[in-house]
PyMOL CGO cylinders between C-alpha atoms (Angstrom):
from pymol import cmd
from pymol.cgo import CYLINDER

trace = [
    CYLINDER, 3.22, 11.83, 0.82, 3.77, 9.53, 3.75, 0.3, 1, 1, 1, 1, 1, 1,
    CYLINDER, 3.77, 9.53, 3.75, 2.57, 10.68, 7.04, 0.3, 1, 1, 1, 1, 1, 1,
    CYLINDER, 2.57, 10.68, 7.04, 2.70, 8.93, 10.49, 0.3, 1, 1, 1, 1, 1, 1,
    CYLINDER, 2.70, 8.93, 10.49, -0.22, 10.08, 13.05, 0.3, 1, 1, 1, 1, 1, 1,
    CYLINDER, -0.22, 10.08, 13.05, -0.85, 8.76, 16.61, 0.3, 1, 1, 1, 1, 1, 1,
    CYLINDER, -0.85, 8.76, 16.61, -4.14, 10.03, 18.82, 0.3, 1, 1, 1, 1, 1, 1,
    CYLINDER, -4.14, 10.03, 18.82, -5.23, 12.09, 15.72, 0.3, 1, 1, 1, 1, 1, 1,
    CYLINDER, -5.23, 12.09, 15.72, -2.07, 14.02, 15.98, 0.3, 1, 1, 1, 1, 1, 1,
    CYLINDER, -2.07, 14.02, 15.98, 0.36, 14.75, 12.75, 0.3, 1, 1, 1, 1, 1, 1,
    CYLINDER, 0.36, 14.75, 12.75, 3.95, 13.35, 13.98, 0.3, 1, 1, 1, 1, 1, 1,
    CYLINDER, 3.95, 13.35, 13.98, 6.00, 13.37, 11.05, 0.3, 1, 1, 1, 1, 1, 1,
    CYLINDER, 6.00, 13.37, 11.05, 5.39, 13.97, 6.64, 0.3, 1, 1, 1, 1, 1, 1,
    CYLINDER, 5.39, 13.97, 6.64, 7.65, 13.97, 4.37, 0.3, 1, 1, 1, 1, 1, 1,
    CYLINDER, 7.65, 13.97, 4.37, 8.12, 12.83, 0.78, 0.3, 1, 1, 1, 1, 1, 1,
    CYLINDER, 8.12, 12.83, 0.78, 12.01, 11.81, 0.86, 0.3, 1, 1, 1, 1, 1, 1,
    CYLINDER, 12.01, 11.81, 0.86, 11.28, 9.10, 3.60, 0.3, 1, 1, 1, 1, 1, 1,
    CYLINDER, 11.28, 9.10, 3.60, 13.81, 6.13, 2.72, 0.3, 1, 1, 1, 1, 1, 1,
    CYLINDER, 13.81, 6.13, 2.72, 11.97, 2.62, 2.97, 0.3, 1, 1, 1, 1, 1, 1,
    CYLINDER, 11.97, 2.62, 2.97, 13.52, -0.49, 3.91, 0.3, 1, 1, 1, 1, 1, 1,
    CYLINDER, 13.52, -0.49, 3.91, 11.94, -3.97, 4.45, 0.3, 1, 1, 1, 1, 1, 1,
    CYLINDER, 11.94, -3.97, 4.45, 8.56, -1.98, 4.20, 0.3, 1, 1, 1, 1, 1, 1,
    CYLINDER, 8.56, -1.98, 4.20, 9.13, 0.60, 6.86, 0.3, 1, 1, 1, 1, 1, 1,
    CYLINDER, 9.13, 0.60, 6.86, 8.81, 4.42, 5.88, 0.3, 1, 1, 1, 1, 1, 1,
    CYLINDER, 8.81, 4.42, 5.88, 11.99, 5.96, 7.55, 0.3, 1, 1, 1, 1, 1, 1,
    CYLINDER, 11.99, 5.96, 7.55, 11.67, 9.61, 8.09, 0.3, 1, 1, 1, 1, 1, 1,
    CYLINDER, 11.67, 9.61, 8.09, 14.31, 11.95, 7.84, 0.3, 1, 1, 1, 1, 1, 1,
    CYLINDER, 14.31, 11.95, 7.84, 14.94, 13.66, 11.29, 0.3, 1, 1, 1, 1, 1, 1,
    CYLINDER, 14.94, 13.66, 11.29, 14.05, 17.35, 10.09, 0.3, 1, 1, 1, 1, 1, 1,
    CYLINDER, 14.05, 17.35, 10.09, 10.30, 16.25, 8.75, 0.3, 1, 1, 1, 1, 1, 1,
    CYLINDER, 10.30, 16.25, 8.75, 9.46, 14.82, 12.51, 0.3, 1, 1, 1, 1, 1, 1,
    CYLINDER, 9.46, 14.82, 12.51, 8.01, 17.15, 14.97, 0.3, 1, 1, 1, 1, 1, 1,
    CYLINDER, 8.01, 17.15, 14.97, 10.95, 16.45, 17.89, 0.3, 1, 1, 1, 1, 1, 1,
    CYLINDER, 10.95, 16.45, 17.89, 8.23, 17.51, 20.47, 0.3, 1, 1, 1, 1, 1, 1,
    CYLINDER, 8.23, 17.51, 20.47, 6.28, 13.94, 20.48, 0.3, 1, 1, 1, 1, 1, 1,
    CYLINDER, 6.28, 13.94, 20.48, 9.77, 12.23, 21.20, 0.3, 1, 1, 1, 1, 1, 1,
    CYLINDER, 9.77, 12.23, 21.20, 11.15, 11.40, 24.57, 0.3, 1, 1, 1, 1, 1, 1,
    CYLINDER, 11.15, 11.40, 24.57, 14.18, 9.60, 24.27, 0.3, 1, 1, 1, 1, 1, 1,
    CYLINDER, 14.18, 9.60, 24.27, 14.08, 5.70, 25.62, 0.3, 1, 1, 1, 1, 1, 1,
    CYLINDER, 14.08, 5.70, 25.62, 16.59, 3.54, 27.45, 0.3, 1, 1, 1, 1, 1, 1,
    CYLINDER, 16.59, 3.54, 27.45, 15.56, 0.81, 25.12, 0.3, 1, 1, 1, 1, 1, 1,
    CYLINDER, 15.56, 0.81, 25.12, 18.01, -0.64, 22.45, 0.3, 1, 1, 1, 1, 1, 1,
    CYLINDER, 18.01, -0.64, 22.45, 18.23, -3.49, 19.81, 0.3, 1, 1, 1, 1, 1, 1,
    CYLINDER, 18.23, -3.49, 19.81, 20.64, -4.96, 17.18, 0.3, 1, 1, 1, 1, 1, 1,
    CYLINDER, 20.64, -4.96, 17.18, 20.26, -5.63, 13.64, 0.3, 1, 1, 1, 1, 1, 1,
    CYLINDER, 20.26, -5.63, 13.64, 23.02, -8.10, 12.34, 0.3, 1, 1, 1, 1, 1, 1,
    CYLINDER, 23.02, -8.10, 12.34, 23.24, -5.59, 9.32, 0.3, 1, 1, 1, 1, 1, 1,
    CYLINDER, 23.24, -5.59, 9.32, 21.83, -2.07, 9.95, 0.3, 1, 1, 1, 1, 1, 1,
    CYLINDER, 21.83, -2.07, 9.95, 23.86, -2.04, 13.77, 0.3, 1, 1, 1, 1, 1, 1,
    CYLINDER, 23.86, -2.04, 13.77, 22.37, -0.82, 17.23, 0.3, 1, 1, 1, 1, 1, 1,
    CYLINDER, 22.37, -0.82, 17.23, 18.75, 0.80, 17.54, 0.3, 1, 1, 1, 1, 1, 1,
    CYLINDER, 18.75, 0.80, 17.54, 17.67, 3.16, 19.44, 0.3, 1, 1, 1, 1, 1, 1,
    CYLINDER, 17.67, 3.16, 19.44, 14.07, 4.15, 20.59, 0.3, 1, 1, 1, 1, 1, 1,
    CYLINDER, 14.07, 4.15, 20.59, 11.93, 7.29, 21.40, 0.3, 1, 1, 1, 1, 1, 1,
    CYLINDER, 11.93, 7.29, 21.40, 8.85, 7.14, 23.26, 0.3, 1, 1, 1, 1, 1, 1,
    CYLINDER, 8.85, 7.14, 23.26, 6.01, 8.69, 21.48, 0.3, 1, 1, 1, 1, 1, 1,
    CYLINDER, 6.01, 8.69, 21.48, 4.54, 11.06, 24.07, 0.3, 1, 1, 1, 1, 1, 1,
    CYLINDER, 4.54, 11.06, 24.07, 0.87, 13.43, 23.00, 0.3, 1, 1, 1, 1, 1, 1,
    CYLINDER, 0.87, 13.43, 23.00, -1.14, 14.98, 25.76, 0.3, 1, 1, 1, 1, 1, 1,
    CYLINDER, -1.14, 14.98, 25.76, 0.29, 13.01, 28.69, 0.3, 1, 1, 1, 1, 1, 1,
    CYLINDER, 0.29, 13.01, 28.69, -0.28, 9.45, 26.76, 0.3, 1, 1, 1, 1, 1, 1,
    CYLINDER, -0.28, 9.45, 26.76, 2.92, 7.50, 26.30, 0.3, 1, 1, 1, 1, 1, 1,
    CYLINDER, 2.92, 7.50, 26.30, 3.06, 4.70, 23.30, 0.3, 1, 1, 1, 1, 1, 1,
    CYLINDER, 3.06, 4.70, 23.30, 6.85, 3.48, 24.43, 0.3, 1, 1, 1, 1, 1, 1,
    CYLINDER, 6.85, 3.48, 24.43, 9.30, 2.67, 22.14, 0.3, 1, 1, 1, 1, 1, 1,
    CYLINDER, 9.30, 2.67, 22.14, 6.94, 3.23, 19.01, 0.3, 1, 1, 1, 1, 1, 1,
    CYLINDER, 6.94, 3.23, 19.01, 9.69, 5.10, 17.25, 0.3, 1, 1, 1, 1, 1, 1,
    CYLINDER, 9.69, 5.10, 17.25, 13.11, 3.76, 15.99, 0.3, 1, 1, 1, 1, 1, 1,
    CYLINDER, 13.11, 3.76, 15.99, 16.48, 5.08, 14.23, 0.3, 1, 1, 1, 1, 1, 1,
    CYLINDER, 16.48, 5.08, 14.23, 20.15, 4.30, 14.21, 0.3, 1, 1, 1, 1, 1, 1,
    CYLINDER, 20.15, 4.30, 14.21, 21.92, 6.97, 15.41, 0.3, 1, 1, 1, 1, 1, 1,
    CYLINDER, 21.92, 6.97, 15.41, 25.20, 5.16, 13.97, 0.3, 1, 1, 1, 1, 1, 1,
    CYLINDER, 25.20, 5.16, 13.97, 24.53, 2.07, 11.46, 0.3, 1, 1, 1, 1, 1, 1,
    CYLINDER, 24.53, 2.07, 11.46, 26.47, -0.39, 10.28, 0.3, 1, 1, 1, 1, 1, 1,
    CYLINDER, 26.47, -0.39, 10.28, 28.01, 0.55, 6.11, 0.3, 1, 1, 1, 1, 1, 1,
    CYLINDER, 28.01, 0.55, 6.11, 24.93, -1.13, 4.80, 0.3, 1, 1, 1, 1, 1, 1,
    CYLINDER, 24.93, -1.13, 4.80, 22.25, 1.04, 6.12, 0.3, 1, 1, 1, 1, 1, 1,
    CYLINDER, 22.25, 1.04, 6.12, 23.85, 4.23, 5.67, 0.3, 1, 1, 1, 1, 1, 1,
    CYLINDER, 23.85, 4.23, 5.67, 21.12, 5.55, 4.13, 0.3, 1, 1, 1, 1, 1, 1,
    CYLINDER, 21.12, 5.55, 4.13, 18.59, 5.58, 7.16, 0.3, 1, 1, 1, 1, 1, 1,
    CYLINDER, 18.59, 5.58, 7.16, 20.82, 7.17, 9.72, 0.3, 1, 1, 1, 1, 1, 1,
    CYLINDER, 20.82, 7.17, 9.72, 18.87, 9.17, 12.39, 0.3, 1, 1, 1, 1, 1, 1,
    CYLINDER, 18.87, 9.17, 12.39, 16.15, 8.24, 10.14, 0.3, 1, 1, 1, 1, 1, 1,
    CYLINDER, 16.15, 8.24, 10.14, 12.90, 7.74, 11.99, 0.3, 1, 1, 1, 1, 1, 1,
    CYLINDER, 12.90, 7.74, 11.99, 10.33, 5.08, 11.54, 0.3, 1, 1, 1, 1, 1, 1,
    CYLINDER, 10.33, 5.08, 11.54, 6.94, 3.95, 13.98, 0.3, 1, 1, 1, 1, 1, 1,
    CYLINDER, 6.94, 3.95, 13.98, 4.97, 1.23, 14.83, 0.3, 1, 1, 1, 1, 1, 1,
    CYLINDER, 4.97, 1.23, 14.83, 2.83, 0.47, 17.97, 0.3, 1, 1, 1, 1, 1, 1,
    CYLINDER, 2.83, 0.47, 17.97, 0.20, 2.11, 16.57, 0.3, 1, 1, 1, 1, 1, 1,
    CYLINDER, 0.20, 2.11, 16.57, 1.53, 4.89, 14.66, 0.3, 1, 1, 1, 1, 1, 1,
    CYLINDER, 1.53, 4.89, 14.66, -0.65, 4.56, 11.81, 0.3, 1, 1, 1, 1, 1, 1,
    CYLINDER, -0.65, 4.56, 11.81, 2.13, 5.76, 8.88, 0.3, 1, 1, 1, 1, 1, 1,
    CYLINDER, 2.13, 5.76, 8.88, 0.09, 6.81, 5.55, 0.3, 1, 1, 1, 1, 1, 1,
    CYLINDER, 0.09, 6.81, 5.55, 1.37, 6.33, 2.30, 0.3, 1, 1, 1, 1, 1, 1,
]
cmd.load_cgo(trace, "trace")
């Protein structure tokens, strides 16, 4: 079952992650919400649409922008919407 883990700390599990271009995108209910601070920080994917970013926050250490979803993607990436996927040093288990 896929896992993602930053500073030895459980962030998110789930065995109906969807992957896409090798990413495990977990759905929003399997992440525990109280590692996420929302982040200014956007991007654009010519075919999934506008990214957003959470900071990943554990005991006072911040790893920003290490998680990503689309809160509203384009037809084509339906399928991961408020999804969440890391990087940045999540380490994501598979």
């Amino acid at each position: 079952m896929p896992k993602a883990r930053w500073e030895d700390r459980l962030i998110a599990e789930s065995e109906r992650c969807e992957v896409v271009e090798g990413n495990q995108y977990f759905p929003p209910d399997t992440v525990k919400r109280e590692f996420l601070r929302p982040s200014e920080h956007h991007t654009f994917c010519s075919w999934k649409g506008t990214c957003s970013y959470y900071d990943v926050v554990i005991e006072g250490k911040v790893n920003a922008n290490a998680a990503w979803y689309y809160p509203d993607p384009l037809p084509a990436a339906m399928n991961i919407k408020d999804h969440i996927a890391f990087w940045k040093g999540v380490t994501v288990e598979v």
